[in-house]
N, C-alpha and C positions, 0 to 999 in steps of 0.2 A: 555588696548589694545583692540582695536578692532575687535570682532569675526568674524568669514569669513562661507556662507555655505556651508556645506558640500559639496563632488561633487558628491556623491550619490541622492543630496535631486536636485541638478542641473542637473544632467543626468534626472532624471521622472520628470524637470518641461520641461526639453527642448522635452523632450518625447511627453510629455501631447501637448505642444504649437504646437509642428507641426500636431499631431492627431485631436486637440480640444476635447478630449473622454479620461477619464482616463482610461475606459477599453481597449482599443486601445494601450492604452501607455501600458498599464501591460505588454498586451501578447507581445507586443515587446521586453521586458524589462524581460520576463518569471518571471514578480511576480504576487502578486493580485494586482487588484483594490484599494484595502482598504490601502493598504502598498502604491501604487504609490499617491492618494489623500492624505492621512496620512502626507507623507514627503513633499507634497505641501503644504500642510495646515500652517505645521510648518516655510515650507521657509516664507511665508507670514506673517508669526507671528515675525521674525527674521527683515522682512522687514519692518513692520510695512503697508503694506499697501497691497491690493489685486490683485492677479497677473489676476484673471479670471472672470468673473459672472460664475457662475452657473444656467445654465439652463435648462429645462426640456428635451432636446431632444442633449445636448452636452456643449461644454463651448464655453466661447470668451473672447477671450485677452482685457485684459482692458489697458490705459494708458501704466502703469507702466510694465504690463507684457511684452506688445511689444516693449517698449522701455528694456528690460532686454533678449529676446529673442533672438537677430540678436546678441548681445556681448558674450551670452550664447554657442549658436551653433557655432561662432567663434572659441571660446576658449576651447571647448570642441572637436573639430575638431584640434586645434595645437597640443591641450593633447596627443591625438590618434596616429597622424602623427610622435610626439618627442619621444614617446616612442616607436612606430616600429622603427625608427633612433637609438635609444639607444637600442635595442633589437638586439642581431645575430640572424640572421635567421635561424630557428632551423629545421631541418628533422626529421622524425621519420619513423621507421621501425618497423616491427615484425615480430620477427623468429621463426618458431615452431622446435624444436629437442627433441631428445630423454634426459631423465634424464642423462642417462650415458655420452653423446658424447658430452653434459653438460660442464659435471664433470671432464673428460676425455679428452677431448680434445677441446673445444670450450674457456671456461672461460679462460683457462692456458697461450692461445694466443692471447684471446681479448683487453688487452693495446694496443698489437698493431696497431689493428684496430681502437679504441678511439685515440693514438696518431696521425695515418692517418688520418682520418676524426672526428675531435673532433667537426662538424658541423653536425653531424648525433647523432639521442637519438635513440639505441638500444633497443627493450624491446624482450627479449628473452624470452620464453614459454616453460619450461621443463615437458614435460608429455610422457605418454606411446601412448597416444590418437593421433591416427593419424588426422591429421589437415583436415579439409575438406575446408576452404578456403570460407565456405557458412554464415556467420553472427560470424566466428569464431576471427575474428579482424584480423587472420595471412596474414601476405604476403608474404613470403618465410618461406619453407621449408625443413629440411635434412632429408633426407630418407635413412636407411642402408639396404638395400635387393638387390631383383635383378631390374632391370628395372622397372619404372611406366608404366603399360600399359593403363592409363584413359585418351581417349584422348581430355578430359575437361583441361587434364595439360601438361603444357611443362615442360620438364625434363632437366638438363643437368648432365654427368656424375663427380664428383669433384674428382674421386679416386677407384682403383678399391679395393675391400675388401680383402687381405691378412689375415687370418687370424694364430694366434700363439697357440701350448699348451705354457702355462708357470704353474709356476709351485716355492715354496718356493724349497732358498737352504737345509732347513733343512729338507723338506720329501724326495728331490731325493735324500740325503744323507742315506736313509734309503732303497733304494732298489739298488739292482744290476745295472751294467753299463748296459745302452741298454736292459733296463727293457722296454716290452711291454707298452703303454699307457692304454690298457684297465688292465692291475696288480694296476693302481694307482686309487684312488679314483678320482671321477669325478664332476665337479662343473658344469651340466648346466644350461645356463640362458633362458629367455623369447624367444631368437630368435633361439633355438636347433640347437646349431652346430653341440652338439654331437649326436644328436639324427637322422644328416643326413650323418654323418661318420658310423656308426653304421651300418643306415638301407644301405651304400652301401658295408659295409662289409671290411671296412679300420679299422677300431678299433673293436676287439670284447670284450665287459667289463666282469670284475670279481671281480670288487668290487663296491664299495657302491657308489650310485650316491648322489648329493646333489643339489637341486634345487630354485632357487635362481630368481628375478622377471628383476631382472635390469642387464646388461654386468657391471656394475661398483661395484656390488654387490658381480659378480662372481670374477673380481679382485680383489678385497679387500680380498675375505675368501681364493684365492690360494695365497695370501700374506703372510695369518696367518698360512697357514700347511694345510689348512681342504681338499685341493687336486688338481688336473691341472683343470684350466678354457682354454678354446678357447675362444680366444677375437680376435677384432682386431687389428694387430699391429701398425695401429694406435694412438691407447692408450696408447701403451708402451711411458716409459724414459722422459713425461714431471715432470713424478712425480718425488723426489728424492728417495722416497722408493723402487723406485722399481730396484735398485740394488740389494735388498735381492730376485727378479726373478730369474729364469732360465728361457731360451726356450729350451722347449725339442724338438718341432718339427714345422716346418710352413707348412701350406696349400695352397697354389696361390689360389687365387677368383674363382669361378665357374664360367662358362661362364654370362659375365653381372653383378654377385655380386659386390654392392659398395656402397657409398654413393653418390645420387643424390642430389643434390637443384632443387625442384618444385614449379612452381608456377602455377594459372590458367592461363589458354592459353587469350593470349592477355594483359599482368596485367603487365608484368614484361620487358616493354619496357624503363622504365625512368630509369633515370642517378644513383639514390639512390638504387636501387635495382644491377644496373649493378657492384657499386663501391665493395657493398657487397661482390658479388658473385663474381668477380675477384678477391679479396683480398684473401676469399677461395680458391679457385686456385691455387691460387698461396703460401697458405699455405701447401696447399696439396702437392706441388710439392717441394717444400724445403724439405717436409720428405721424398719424395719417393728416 
């Protein structure tokens, strides 16, 4: 059987022919020199015959090269064309969130999103680090506080923050009905809820705090007995486990607490970004 070139040794001669310069051809090509001549070298060795002169100041097609040229970039041009055809056109996004809202509440309900737009590639960003949107790769982001006031970013509201104590059935088993919140041991996390309950003199503690970096972190330890976390309710009931919850008491949002989707001003005009954040929306609104 008769051997056929590569299309790799075919793509850096079609490169090379329309430059006349193999360095030319590289940087197009983002290889070396030495690799783009290399793979020429060999075409010609396959061909049996020489596709260029070599000359001091660049190449030239010889015979065989020109007539191998114009069939080359043809076909190498159909190549391109049949496989964007055979290709779905793919989108791509990136979402920055918090680990928890993650864990908690994003991943839980994203099939759904995939089955709505199964033409969109999601790459979600779970950190603490708030996004700054500057060489960060992110293009939308959820933000749990109160208002973004940077007017670099447009904001919209997806939800206002409720937040819950809960709390395992097996420690409120252990104290009195309508036991004070500050009798129970205390779980807070990164965003101190309870540490602005506190300082406005709604809760006063008397037992042991425990401190914890993530809201999902502090859900999980008041799962196990270690004492009541305030989270958002939000969070609650996608999991199964969290039957073995209680709520002992809810908070309404402070004026503006909630989760925003931000983007920089001006950025977040196209259709992929809008599908997103409507989807949220309207996930939002199904819990509320």
């Amino acid at each position: 059987m008769q051997s056929h070139p590569n299309l790799n040794a075919l793509r850096m001669f079609h490169a090379a022919s329309r430059h006349l310069n193999f360095r030319h051809a590289a940087q197009e090509l983002n290889l070396t020199q030495g690799a783009v001549a290399q793979q020429v070298r060999r075409l010609e060795q396959e061909l049996g015959v020489p596709l260029f002169h070599r000359k001091a100041r660049g190449l030239a097609l010889t015979e065989a090269g020109r007539a191998l040229a114009i069939p080359v970039g043809a076909g190498l041009t159909q190549i391109e064309e049949g496989l964007r055809q055979a290709r779905v056109d793919r989108l791509s996004l990136s979402l920055s969130v918090t680990p928890s809202f993650a864990a908690k509440w994003l991943l839980p309900r994203l099939p759904s999103f995939q089955d709505l737009h199964p033409e969109i590639d999601l790459q979600i960003t779970a950190d603490q680090t708030v996004a700054n949107f500057r060489g960060d790769g992110v293009d939308l982001a959820i933000r749990q506080g109160p208002a973004p006031d940077d007017t670099a970013l447009e904001a919209v509201l997806l939800a206002l923050q409720d937040l819950v104590a809960v709390a395992s059935k097996d420690l409120i088993a252990r104290y009195p009905d309508g036991a004070p919140l500050g009798t129970f041991p205390l779980i807070e996390d990164s965003h101190r809820p309870w540490a602005r309950l506190i300082d406005a003199g709604e809760v006063v503690p008397e037992g042991r705090l425990l401190k914890v970096n993530q809201t999902a972190l502090a859900l999980d330890a008041a799962r196990s007995g270690q004492g009541v976390a305030l989270v958002p309710e939000a969070y609650l009931n996608l999991d199964s486990a969290d039957v073995d919850l209680r709520v002992l008491r809810r908070f309404p949002a402070t004026a503006g607490s909630g989760f925003y989707m931000v983007w920089p001003r001006g950025s977040g005009g196209n259709a992929t970004h809008r599908k997103l954040r409507d989807w949220l929306a309207h996930c939002f609104a199904d819990a509320s």
